[in-house]
N, C-alpha and C positions, 0 to 999 in steps of 0.2 A: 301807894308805896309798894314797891316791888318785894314779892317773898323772898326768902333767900333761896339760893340754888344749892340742891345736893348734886355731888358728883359722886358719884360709888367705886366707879371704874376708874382704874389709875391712868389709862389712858385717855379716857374723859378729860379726867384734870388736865393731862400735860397738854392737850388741843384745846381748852380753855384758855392754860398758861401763855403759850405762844401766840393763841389769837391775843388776847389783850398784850403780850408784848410787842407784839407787829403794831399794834394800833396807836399804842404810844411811841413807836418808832416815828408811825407815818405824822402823827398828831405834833413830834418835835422837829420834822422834816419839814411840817409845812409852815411854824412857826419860824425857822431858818429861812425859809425862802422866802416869805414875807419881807425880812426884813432884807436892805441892802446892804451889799456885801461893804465891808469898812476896805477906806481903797487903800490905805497903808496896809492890811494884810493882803489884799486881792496880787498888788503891785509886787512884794515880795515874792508871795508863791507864784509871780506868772512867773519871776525872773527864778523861781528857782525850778519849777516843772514845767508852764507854758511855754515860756521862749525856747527852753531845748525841742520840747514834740513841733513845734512848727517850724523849727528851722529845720529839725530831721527830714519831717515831709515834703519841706521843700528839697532837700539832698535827694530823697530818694521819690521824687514827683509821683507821692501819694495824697490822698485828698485829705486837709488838714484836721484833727478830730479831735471834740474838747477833751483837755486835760482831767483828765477825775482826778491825777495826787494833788493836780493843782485845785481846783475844787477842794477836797479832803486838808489840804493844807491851808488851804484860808478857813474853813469851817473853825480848827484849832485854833487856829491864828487868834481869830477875831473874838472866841470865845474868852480864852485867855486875857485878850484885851478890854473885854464887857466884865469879867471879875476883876481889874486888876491888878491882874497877877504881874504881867509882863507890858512894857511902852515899844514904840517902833521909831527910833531913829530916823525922820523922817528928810533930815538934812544928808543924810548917807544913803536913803535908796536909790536917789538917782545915781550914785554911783557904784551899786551894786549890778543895777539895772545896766550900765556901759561894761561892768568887768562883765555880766555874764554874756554881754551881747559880742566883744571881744575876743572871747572866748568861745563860740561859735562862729567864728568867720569860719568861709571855705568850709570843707562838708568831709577835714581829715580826721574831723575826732566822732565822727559816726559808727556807731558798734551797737550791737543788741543791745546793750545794757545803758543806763543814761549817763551823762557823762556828770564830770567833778561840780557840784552847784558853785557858785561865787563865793570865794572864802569870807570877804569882807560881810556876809547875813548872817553874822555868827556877834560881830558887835553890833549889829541894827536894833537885837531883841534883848531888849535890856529887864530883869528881873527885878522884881519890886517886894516883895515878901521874904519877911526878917526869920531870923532862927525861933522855932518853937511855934511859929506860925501853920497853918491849914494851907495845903497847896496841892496842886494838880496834874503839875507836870515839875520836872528842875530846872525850866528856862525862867519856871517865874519865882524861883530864887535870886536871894541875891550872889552875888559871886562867892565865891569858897563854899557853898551851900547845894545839898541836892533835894531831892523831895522822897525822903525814906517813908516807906512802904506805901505807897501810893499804885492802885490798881485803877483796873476799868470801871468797878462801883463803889471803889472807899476812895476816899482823898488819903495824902499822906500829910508831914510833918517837917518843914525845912530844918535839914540838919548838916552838920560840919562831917566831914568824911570821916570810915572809921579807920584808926590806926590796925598794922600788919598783923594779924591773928585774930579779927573780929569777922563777924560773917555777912554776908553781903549775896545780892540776887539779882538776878537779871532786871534790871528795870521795866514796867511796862508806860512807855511812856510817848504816847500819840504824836504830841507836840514837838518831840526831841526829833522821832521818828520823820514827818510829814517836813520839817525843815531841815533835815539831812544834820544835825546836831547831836545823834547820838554820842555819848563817852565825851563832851566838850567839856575839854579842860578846866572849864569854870565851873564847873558843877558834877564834879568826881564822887564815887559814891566811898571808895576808898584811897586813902594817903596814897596808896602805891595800885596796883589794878585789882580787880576782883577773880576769882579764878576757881571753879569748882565749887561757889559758894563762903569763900574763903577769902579774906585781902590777904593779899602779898603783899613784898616790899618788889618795887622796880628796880631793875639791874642796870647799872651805869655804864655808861662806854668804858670797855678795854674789861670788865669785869665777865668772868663766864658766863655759860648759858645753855642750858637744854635746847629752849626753842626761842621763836622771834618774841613770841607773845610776851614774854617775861621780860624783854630789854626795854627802857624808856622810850617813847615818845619820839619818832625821829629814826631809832635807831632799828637794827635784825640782827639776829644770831647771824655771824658767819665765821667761820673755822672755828666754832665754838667761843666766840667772845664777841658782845654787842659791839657794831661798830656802825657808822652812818655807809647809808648805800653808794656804792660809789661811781656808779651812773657811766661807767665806763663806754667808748666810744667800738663803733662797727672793728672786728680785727683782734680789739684789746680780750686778752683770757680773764676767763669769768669760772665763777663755781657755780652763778643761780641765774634764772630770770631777771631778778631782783637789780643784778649785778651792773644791767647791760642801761643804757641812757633808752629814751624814749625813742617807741622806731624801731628797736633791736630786743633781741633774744638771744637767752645763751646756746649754741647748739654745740654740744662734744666737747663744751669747754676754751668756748669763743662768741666771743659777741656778734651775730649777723643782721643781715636788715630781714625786719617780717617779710613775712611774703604775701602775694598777691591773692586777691580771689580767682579760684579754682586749681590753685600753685599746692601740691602735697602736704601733708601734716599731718602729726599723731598729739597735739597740743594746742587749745586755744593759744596758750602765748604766742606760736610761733607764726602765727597769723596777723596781718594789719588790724581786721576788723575785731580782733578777737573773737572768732566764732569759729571752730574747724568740726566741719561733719564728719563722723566715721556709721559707718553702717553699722549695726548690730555685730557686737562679739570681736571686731574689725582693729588691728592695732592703727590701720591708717585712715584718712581721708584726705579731704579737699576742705582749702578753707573757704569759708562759705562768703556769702554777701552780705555786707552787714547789714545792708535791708532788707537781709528776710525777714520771716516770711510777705509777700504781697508787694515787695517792693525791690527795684535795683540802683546801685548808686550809679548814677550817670557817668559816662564815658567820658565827659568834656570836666569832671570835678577832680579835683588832687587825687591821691590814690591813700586811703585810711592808714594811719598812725595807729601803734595801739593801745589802748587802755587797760593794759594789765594792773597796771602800778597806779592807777587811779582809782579812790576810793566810790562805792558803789549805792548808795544812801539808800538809793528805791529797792534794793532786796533784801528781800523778806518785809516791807514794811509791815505793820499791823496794822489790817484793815483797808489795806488798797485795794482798791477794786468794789470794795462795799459802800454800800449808802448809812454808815452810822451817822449816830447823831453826836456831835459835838461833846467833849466835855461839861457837866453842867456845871 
């Protein structure tokens, strides 16, 4: 029998603490890799991280390199699925799998940042755990349900949203994060959005507004009253970015077409790739290549479209880039 161990020194302890944390890291890593990946989650996250990074590389004839969010998103996926929590529509990936391939044709929606995932993966993962119930993430609720106070080492509690003056927190929620489902409307934490710590009620079209955040779903402030964006054509007068159709930005108070790489700019908007360089301290630059760094888009492919007004899933995810271990 082993004596016990004193540690006297506080720093002793903490280089204690972390070796045995790393070692159950490595120990639930290699239990993960053991087993084979479940191909209803593998399938998903290729269509929603794989199949973008390789058709990029192929735009910008870089050499093709495995996905980690796609990795990091089947780890959740499949976890989820071993408690569960959540099912995979398995009659609808193949047609998730064609919108997102679709949706990468041609090499115009290439920009640093990853593009829109396939809307339809948002009804593939279907929630299975009732109100009052232990849960993990909010996807493995059922609909009208989130999973309140659920962190990285407690599980939470499926619950109904709370109504306009209750309090509310930034969700930490891996699952939501790694399949680009953040805030899905099925599983809201409050009636109306969360704001400061605080539920609010959402402001309807044609009713005032501070800012965009506070108008419904759909909708943005503009000239002070939520209204749908209205996508306006090259020419047509605009007040925002927002204002202008895809392809275009507003400049001076006009819709124009983005510009080119190496074409002036003081604004990612006003760029196809959305990327514009300025040097340090610098009010201008040049808009960059949207396969920087290490890569350039080919001469012979469309010229980039922009994605300003597309939503952006992979930033900030929590835990990109790391080798965690799955929810337990």
């Amino acid at each position: 029998m082993l004596a016990p161990m004193r540690i006297r020194e506080p720093r002793a302890a903490l280089a204690v603490g972390l070796a045995l944390a790393h070692a159950i890291v490595l120990l639930l890593e290699t239990a993960f890799a053991a087993e084979a990946p479940d191909p209803l989650a593998k399938g998903l996250c290729d269509a929603i991280h794989g199949l973008p990074a390789r058709r990029k590389s192929e735009c910008c004839s870089n050499p093709a390199a495995p996905s980690h969010l796609a990795e990091l998103c089947t780890r959740e996926l499949a976890a989820a699925l071993r408690r569960g929590g959540v099912t995979i529509d398995a009659s609808g990936l193949e047609r998730c799998t064609k919108e997102a391939a679709e949706g990468l044709a041609g090499c115009g929606w290439v920009a640093p940042l990853p593009p829109k995932p396939p809307a339809s993966r948002a009804s593939l993962i279907v929630g299975k755990i009732t109100s009052g119930a232990s849960c993990r993430s909010s996807l493995e609720c059922g609909d009208g349900l989130h999973c309140r106070g659920a962190s990285t080492d407690r599980a939470g509690v499926c619950a109904p949203p709370s109504p306009p003056g209750g309090r509310c927190a930034a969700p930490v929620d891996n699952l939501a994060a790694f399949t680009g489902l953040q805030g899905d409307e099925r599983h809201r934490e409050c009636e109306g959005l969360c704001l400061k710590g605080q539920c609010l009620s959402r402001v309807a079209k044609g009713a005032p507004c501070p800012s965009s955040a506070l108008c419904a779903p759909g909708l943005h402030c503009s000239a002070g009253h939520c209204a749908e964006p209205k996508k306006l054509a090259v020419g047509a007068t605009c007040e925002r970015h927002g204002d202008c159709a895809e392809g275009a930005y507003c400049a001076a108070g006009t819709c124009a077409t983005t510009k080119r790489t190496g074409e002036p700019c003081s604004a990612p908007a006003e760029c196809g790739g959305f990327a514009c360089e300025r040097p340090q301290g610098a009010k201008t630059g040049k808009c960059a290549d949207p396969c920087s760094p290490g890569g350039r888009l080919g001469a012979a492919t469309e010229p980039a479209t922009t994605q300003a007004k597309r939503q952006r899933p992979a930033s900030g995810i929590p835990g990109a880039g790391r080798r965690t271990p799955p929810s337990p």
